[in-house]
N, C-alpha and C positions, 0 to 999 in steps of 0.2 A: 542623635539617633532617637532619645525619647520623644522628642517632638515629632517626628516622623512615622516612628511604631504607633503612636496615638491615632495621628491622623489617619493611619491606615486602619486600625481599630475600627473607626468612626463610620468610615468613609464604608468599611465591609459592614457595619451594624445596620447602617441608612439603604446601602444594597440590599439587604435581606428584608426591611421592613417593606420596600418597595416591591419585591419580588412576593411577598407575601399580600401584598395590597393590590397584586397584580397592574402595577404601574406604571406604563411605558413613557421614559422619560421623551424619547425622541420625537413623539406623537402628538398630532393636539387631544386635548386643550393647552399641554404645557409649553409645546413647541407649534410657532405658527411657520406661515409658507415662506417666509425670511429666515429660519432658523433660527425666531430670537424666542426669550424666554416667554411663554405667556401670563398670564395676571394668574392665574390660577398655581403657580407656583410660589406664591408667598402662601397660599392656603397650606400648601406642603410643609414650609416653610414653618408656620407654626404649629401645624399637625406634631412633627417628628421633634421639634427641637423640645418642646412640653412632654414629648412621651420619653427619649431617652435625653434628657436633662442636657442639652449642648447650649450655648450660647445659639444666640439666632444669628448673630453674623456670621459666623463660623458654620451653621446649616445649611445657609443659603448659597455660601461659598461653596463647600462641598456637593450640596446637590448641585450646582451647576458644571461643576466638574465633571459630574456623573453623565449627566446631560448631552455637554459638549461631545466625550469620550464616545456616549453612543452615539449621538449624528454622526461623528470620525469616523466610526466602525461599520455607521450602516450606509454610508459613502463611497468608504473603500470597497464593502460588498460590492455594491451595485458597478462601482466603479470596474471591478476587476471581471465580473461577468461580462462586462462590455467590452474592455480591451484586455483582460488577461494580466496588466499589472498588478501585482499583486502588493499587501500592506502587509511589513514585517513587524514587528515591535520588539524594537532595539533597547534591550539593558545594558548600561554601557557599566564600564568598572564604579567599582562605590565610591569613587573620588568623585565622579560625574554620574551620581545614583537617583537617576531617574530617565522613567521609559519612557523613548523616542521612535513616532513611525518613522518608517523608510520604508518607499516605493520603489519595487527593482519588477523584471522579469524572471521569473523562474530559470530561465534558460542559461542566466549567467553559469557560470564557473564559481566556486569556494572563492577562488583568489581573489576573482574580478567583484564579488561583494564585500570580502575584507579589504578588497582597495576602495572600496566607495565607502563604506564606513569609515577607515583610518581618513579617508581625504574631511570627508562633512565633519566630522567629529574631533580634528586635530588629534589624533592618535599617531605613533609610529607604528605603521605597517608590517613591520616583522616582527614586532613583539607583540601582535595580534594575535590570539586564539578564538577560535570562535565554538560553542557549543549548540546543538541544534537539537532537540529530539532527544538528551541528555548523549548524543553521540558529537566526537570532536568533527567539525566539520572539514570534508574531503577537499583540499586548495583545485584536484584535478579534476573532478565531476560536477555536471551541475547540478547544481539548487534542486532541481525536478527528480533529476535520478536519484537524490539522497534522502528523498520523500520529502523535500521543503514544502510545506501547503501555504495556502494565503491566511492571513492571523497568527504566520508560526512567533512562536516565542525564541528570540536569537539572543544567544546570553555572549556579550564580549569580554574577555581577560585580558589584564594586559600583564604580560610579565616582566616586570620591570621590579627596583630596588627601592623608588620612591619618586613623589612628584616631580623633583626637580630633574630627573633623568629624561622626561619627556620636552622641558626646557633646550635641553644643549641644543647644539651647533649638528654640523657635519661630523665633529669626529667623535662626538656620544653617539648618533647615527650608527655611525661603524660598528662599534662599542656594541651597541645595541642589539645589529646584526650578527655579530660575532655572539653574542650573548644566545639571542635564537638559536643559530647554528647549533652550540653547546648544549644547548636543552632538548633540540630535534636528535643531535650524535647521539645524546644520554638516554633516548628514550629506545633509540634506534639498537642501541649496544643493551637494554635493558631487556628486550625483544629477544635479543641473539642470547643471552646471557638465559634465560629463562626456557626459550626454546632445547637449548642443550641443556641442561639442568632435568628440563622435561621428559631427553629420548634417556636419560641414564640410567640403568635398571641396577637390579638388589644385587648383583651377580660383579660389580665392582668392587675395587681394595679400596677399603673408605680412610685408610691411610695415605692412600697418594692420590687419590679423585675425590671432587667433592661430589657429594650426591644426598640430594631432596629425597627425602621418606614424609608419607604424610601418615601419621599416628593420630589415635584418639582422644577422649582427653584423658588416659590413663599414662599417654605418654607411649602405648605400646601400637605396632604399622599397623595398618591396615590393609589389606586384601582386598584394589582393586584393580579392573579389568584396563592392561594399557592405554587405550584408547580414553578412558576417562578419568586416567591418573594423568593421563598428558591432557586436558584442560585444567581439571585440578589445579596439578601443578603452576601452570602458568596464569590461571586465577587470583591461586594465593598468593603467586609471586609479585604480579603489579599490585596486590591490595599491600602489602607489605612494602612495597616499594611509594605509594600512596601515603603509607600510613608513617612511612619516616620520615617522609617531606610535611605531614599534617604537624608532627612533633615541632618542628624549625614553625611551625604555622606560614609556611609559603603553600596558601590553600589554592593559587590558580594553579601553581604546576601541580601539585598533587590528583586533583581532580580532573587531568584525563588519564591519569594511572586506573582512578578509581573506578571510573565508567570503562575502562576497558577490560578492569578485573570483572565487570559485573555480565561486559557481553562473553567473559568465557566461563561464566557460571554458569548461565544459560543456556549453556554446551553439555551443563553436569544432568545427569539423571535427576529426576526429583524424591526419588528414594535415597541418592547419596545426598544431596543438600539436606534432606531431614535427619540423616548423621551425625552430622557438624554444624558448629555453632558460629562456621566462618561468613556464610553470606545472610545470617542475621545480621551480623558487627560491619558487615561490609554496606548496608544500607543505611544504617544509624552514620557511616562514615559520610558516605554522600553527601544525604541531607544535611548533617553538622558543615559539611564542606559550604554548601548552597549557601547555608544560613550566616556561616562567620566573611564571605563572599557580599553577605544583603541580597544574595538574590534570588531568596524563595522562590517570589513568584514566577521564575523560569521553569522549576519544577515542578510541574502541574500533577504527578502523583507521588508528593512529599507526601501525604496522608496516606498513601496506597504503601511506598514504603516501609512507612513505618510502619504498619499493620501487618507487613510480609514478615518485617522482624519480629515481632510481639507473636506471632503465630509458629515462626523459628525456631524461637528461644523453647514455648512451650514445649513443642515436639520435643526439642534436644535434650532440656532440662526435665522435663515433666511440668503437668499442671501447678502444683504445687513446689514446686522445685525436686521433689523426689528423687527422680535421678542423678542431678547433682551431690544430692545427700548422700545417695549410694555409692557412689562413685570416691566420692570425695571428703566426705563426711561433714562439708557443712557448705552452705550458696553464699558466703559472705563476699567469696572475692566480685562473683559475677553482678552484686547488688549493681554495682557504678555502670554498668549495659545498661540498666533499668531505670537509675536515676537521669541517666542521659535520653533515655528512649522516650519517660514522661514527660524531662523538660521543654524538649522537641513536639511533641505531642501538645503540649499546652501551649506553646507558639503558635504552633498550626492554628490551634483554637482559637486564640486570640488575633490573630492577625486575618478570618475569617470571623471576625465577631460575636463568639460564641464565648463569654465571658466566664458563663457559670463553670460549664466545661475546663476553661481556661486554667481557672483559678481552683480546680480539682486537683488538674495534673501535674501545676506549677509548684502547690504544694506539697504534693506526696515526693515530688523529685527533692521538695526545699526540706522534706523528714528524710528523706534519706541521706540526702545532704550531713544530715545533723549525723544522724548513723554512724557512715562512714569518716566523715573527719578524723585526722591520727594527731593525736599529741606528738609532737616533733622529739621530747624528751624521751617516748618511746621509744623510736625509730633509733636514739642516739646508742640507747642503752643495747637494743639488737646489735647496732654498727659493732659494740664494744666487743660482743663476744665472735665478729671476726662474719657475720652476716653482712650480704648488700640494704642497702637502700631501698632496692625493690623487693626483696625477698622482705624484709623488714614491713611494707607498706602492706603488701598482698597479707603476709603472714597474720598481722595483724588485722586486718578485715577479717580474714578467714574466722579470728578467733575469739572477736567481739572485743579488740583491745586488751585482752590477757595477753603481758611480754612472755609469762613461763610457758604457758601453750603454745604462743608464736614460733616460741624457740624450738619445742619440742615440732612442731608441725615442719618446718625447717628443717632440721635432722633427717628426720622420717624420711620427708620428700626427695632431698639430698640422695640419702642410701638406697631409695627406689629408683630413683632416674640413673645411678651409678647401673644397678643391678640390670636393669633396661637396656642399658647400652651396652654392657656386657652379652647380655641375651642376643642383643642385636648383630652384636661385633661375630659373635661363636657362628651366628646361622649364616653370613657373608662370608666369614672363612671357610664353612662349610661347604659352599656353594662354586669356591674357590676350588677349593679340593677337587670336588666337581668334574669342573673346568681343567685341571690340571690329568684328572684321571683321562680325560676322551683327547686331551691332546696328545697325550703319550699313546693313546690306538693311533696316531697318526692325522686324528681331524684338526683344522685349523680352529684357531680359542674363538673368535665369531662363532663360525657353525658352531661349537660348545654351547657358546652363551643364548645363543638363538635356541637352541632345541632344548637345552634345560628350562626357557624362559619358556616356550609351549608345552611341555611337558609337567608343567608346576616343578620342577627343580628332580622329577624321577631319573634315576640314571639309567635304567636298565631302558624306559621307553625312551628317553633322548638319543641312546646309543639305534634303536630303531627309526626315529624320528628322521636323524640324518640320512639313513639309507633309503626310508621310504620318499625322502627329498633328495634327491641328487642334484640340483642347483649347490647343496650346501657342499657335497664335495668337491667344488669346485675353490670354493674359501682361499683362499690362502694367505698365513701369516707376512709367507717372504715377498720381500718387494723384487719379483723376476718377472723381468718382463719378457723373459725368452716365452715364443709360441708355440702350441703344441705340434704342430705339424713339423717344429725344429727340431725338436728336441730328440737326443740321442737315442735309445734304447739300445743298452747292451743285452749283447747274445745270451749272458747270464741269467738273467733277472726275466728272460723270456723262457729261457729252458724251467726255471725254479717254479713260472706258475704252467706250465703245461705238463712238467711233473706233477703236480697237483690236479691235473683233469683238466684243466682250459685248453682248448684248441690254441693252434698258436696266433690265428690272426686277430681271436679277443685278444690273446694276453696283450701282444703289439699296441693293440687300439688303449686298454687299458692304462698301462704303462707310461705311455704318450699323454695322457687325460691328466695322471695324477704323477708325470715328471719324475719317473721312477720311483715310487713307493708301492713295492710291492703289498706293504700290511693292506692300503688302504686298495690296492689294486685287485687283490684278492678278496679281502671282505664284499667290494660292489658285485663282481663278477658269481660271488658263491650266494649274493643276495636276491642278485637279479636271471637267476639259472643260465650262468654260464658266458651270460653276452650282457654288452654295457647295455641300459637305458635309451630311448631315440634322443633324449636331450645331452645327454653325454656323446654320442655319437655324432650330433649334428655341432655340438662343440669341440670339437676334435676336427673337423675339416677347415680348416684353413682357419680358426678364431683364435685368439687369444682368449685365454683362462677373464682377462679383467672384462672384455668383451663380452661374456656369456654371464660370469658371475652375476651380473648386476640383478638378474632376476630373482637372486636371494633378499633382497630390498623389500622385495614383498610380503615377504614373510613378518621383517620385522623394521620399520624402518630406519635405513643408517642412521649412524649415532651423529649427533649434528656437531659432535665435538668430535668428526675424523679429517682433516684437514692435511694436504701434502706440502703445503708452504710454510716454514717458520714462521712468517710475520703473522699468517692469517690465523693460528695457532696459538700464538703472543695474545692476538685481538681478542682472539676466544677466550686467552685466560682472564682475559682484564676484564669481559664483560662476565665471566663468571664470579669473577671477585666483586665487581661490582655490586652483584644481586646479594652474594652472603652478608657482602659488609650491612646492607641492610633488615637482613635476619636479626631478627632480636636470639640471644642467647637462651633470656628465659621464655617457654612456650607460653606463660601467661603474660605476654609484654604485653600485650593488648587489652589487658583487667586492669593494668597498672596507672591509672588518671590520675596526678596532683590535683583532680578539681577546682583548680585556681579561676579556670575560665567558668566553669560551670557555676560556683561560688555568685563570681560578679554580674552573672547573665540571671540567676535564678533573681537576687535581691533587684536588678532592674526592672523584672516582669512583676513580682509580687508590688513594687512600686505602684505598676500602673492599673493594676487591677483590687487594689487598696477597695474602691468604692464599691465594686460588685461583689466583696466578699459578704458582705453585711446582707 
């Protein structure tokens, strides 16, 4: 890999000097009517190799490289204005790390170009992914409708366990396919799992449902509008589900979790992204994804996002860290964002030949580096008094390697998140209560939940809410499927509301609507002066209650975990569980880096840019 980063170093230095020299390699004098080199690039040749100190064989090699790649590129131009084929530039996995054109028609299908790529490239075909436009490429639509242009950058993954799996036979094949399958059901059941996660509101028993709250970084919810709690939610759901497969470091599957956390970010408000410090950490994820992949150069604004984060962090944290401070009382844990965000940053630079820069960023990540490192006898000595591992690590960044502060910040934090969750628990019971009071007027717990949840949790407006919607009296807990125009009305229960003032042919219609419940027969009738609603009336002739209901959907949309099948029910729990298992416990799991990799990445760059420090 060092010999490789080098030459690409080199190879961007010798770009830039030509682009500043305004030099067109493909052109004469250097390029004649045969395409070969002309005499006047050995003038180049010694020009560049004296000015940034290369060997001259090693110059001349590269600049021809340079050369070749542009007649390629200004071939393929011409080439594809003429017949419309277009040149892809195929990154294949980093086992086979390096980029290869392919000439296809836009018009194809996803499939039918991951089938010409696995054919040309000996690859298997199902354990193909393909990324395009940082988006995973659609097997059903074509290349054209997915915005494929001519020069696009097409990054291939393979998902596999190791080289020799792409060796086997027919029945690693299977194997392999089987393996696919597994990865598309998981992603597919990740989807479902995060969907329902997403329609679940605060108004649930957090004892027998699981349910997503998104809190600040105080640890306490926050107050947003459904609609963009449900991106949110399923945002932060594939970045965490991204971010637990980055952990194992199986960074192909990870990274179309990530890009799809990122297109439902882009869903959020940009007043809510400037909140949370989620889809800063979510681009830092990307790009590290790209980079431990080799395949920067697929990411054509790895520099744009890491800038989107750097500008993130500021908002969230403050300029100086400030808000963290307030907040928190000290920015040690979030240092390792930053150490990560510059080592990245100085890759960029280097691998765009910008050395000084380079070797700026490389080492302010390589001081913080030093910073953060935790003495392991630390850690042990927290473990003793009955603390984790990660509380231990975080603890200690927070507090500049003091164990008795760590301890003490531990504690605190402990008895505040307790205190939290309690505050939390009381306002859901409340909300319960709620729920429990407007069911006993006779409304079904939906209609409750629905009109407490328009209402910001008011009971006295929810209780009007319902009436001023008459769809939601339609609700019903019990599963009867008897229809209204079946249903009995006794003599009784018709005299009871016409004694009360209702003519008898409302009471009748009434009665029939809401299957003898006089409470809630009366309350519509004394709401809507005397006579039901035209939508209750026009559900009363010949519909079924489940028939009409559904117009309550609109209001709020069904909860995606209401299912009439047991099995399909089952599916829903497994993919619910699925998603939590990879919830991290602690809210700051994501501060939490052993910098083992960063450690060995940092001392390889400071390696190579040893000469330009001086």
């Amino acid at each position: 890999m060092e010999e490789m980063a080098q030459k690409k170093y080199l190879i961007a230095k010798l770009t830039s000097c030509l682009r500043e020299d305004k030099i067109q390699l493909w052109k004469p004098p250097y390029t004649n009517e045969k395409k070969e080199a002309g005499e006047e690039m050995k003038e180049l040749v010694e020009k560049y190799s004296s000015k940034l100190n290369i060997n001259k064989n090693d110059t001349e090699n590269m600049l021809e490289e340079i050369r070749c790649k542009a007649i390629e590129r200004g071939t393929g131009n011409e080439n594809f204005k003429v017949t419309g084929i277009a040149r892809l530039d195929i990154y294949l996995p980093r086992r086979k790390s390096r980029k290869i054109p392919l000439e296809t028609s836009l018009f194809i299908t996803g499939k039918e170009l991951r089938s010409q790529i696995a054919q040309e490239y000996a690859l298997q075909e199902n354990a193909v992914k393909i990324i395009i436009n940082k988006k995973q490429l659609d097997l059903g639509k074509t290349l054209e409708d997915q915005g494929v242009t001519h020069n696009a950058k097409v990054m291939v993954l393979q998902l596999e366990q190791s080289d020799e799996e792409t060796k086997r036979k027919v029945q690693e094949e299977e194997l392999q396919c089987k393996k696919e399958k597994e990865i598309n059901d998981k992603m597919q059941r990740t989807k479902k799992g995060l969907e329902i996660l997403a329609e679940r509101e605060e108004y649930l028993d957090p004892d027998s449902v699981p349910y997503l709250d998104i809190a600040n970084q105080t640890g306490r919810s926050i107050q947003i509008p459904p609609q963009a709690k449900k991106a949110l939610v399923l945002a932060m759901g594939y970045h965490e589900k991204g971010r637990a497969l980055m952990k194992k470091k199986e960074y192909e599957v990870a990274l179309p979790y990530l890009l799809d956390a990122d297109k439902h970010f882009c869903e959020c408000s940009t007043e809510l992204l400037n909140t949370v410090d989620n889809y800063a950490v979510l681009q830092l994820d990307i790009v590290w994804c790209y980079f431990r992949l080799e395949q920067l150069d697929c990411l054509d604004d790895a520099e744009k996002k890491l800038s989107t984060a750097q500008r993130c962090f500021q908002r969230c944290y403050g300029e100086n860290h400030e808000r963290l401070i307030d907040i928190k009382g000290s920015y040690g844990r979030e240092k390792v964002l930053f150490l990560r965000l510059y080592l990245l940053q100085g890759i960029g630079h280097y691998h765009s030949g910008r050395e000084k820069e380079a070797a700026e960023y490389i080492q302010k990540a390589s001081s913080l580096y030093g910073e953060l490192s935790i003495d392991p006898d630390k850690v042990d000595r927290l473990s003793l008094l009955g603390f984790s591992e990660q509380e231990a690590r975080l603890a200690l960044r927070a507090c500049h390697g003091n164990v008795e502060h760590a301890a003490n910040l531990i504690t605190n934090r402990r008895e505040e998140k307790a205190q939290i969750r309690r505050e939390e628990r009381a306002k859901r019971r409340r909300r319960l209560e709620d729920i429990n009071t407007l069911k006993s007027m006779g409304y079904s717990q939906r209609a409750a939940q629905i009109a407490l949840q328009k209402t910001r949790g008011n009971l006295d407006q929810a209780f009007k809410f319902i009436l001023d919607n008459p769809e939601l009296l339609l609700e019903d807990d019990d599963d009867d499927s008897v229809a209204m125009d079946q249903f009995q009305v006794s003599q009784e229960s018709i005299e009871q509301l016409t004694y009360m003032g209702f003519s008898r042919e409302s009471a009748e219609q009434a009665l029939k609507v809401f299957k003898g419940n006089i409470h809630l027969a009366s309350q519509t009738l004394a709401h809507y002066g005397g006579v039901l609603p035209p939508s209750l009336l026009l559900s009363s002739e010949g519909s079924s209650p489940s028939e009409e209901s559904t117009s309550s959907k609109d209001l709020l949309t069904e909860s995606a975990g209401s299912s009439s099948s047991p099995t399909d029910e089952d599916m829903e729990t497994d993919a619910v569980n699925e998603i939590l298992e990879d919830i991290p416990e602690h809210e700051e799991d994501y501060l939490d880096l052993t910098l083992e990799e960063e450690e060995q990445i940092i001392h390889e760059y400071l390696s190579y840019i040893q000469v330009p420090q001086h």
